[in-house]
C-alpha positions as CSV (number, residue, x, y, z in Angstrom):
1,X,-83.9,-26.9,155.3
2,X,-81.9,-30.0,154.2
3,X,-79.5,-31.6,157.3
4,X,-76.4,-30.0,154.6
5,X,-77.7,-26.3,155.2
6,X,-78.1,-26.5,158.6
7,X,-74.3,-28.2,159.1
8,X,-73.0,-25.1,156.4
9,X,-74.9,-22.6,159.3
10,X,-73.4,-24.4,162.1
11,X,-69.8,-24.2,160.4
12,X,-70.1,-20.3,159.2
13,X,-71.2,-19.7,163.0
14,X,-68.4,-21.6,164.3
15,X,-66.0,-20.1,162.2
16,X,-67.5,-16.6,163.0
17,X,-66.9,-17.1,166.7
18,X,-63.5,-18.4,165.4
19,X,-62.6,-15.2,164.0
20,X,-64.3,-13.2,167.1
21,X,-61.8,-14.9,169.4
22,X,-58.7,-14.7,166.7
23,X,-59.4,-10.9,167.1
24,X,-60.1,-11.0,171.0
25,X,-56.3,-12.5,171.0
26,X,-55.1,-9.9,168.4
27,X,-56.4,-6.9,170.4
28,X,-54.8,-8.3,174.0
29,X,-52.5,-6.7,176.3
30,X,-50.1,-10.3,175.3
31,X,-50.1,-9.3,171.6
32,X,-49.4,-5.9,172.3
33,X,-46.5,-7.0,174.3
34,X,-45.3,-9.0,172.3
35,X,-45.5,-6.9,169.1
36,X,-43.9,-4.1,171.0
37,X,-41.2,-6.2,172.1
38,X,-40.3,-7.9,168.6
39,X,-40.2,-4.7,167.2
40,X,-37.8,-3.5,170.0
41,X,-35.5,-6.6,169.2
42,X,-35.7,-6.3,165.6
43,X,-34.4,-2.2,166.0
44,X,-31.9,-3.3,168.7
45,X,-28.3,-3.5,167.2
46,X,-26.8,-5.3,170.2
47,X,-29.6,-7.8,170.9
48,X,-29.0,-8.7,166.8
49,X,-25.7,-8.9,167.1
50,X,-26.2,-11.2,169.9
51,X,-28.6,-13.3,167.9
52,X,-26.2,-13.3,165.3
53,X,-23.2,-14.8,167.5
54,X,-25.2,-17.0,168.8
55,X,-26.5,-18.5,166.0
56,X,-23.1,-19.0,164.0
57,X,-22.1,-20.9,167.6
58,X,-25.0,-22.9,167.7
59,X,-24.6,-23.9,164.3
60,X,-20.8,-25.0,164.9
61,X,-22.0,-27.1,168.3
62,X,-24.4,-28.9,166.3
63,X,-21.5,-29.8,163.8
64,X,-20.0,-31.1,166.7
65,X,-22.6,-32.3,168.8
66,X,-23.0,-35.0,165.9
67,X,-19.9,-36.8,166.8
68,X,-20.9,-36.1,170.7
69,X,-18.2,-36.0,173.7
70,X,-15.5,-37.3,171.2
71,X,-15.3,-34.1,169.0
72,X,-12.5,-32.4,169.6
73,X,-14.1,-29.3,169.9
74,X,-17.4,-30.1,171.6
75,X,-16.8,-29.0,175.1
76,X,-15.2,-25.9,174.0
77,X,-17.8,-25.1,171.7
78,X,-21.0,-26.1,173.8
79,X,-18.8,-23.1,176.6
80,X,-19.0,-20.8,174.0
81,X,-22.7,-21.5,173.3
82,X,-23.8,-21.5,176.8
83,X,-21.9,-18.1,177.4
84,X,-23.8,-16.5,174.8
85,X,-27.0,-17.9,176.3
86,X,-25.7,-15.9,179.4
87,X,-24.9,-12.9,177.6
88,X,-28.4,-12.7,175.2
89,X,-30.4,-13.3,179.3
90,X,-28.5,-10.0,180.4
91,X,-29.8,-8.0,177.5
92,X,-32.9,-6.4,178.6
93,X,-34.7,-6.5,175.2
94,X,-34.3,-9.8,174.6
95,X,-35.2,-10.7,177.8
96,X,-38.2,-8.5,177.9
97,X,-39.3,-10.2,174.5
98,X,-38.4,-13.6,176.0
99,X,-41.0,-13.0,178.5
100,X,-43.8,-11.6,176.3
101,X,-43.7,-14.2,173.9
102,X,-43.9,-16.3,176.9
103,X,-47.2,-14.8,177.8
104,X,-48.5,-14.9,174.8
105,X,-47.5,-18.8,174.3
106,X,-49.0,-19.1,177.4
107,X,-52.2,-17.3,176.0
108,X,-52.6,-19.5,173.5
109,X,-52.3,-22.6,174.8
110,X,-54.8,-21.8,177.5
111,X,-57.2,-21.0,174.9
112,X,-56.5,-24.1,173.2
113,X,-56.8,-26.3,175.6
114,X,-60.0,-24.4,177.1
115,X,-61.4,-25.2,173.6
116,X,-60.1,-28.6,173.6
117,X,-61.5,-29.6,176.8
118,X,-65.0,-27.8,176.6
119,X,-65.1,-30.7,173.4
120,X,-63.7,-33.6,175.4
121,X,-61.3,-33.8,178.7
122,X,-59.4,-36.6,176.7
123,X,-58.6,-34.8,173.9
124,X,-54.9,-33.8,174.1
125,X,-53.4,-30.2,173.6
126,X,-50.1,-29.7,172.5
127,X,-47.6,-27.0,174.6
128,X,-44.7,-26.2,173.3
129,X,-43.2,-26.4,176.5
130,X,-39.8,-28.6,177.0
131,X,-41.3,-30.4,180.1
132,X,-44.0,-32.4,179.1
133,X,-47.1,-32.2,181.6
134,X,-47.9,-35.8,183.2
135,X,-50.9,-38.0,181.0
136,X,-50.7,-40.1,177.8
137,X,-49.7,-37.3,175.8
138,X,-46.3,-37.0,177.7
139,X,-44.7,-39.7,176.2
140,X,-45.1,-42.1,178.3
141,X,-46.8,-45.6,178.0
142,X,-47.0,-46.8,174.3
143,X,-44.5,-44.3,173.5
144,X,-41.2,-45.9,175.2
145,X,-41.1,-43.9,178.1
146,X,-41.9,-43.7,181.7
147,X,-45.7,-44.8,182.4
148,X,-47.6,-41.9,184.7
149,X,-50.6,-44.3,185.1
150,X,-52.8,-41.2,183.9
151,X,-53.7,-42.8,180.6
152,X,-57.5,-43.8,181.5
């Protein structure tokens, strides 16, 4: 067996195991949540209206947010943004989906970074969370912003 072969057996095993885990992910309580969730949103009338609103408000703050404080109508419009943010976290099926595609994102990235890591602690995972987590892949050092000193 030629060193080729045994890396095409190596890969076609790794990308079995790939595909195990894809469907161990597929079959979790997360997805199922999450499925059962999106579909509740998508056959929710006020939740889509809500989207909806918020969405043609959001598109009007950016308008304005491009000329920043001295739009005339960014404060007013960044109100009525915020109050539909309000509004869409008092609906129960959006929040409900909020939270299971939270999970599931959650899911995911622990998996991902379980992989990651079991290849090499320095390797870095992305999150698509807002906060960044402290290390060189936070922005900091080389990237212009605050140093954590975790960079190795």
């Amino acid at each position: 067996m030629s060193i080729l072969e045994a890396d095409a057996l190596d890969m076609s095993a790794l990308l079995i195991q790939a595909y195990e885990l894809g469907d161990s992910i597929n079959s979790s309580v997360e997805m199922a949540e999450y499925l059962y969730w999106k579909e509740r949103l998508a056959e929710d009338e006020d939740a889509q209206s809500l989207i909806r609103q918020f969405a043609k408000k959001k598109e009007k703050f950016e308008e304005c947010e491009r000329f920043g404080h001295f739009h005339p109508d960014y404060h007013a419009a960044l109100e009525e943004v915020q109050a539909l943010q309000e509004q869409m976290h008092e609906n129960s099926v959006i929040r409900f989906y909020q939270q299971a595609e939270s999970r599931l994102d959650e899911l995911l990235f622990d998996v991902s970074e379980l992989i990651a890591y079991s290849v090499s602690e320095s390797i870095k995972v992305p999150s698509n969370s807002p906060v960044p987590v402290s290390g060189c892949g936070s922005g900091g050092c080389g990237s212009g912003g605050s140093c954590s000193g975790n960079c190795g």
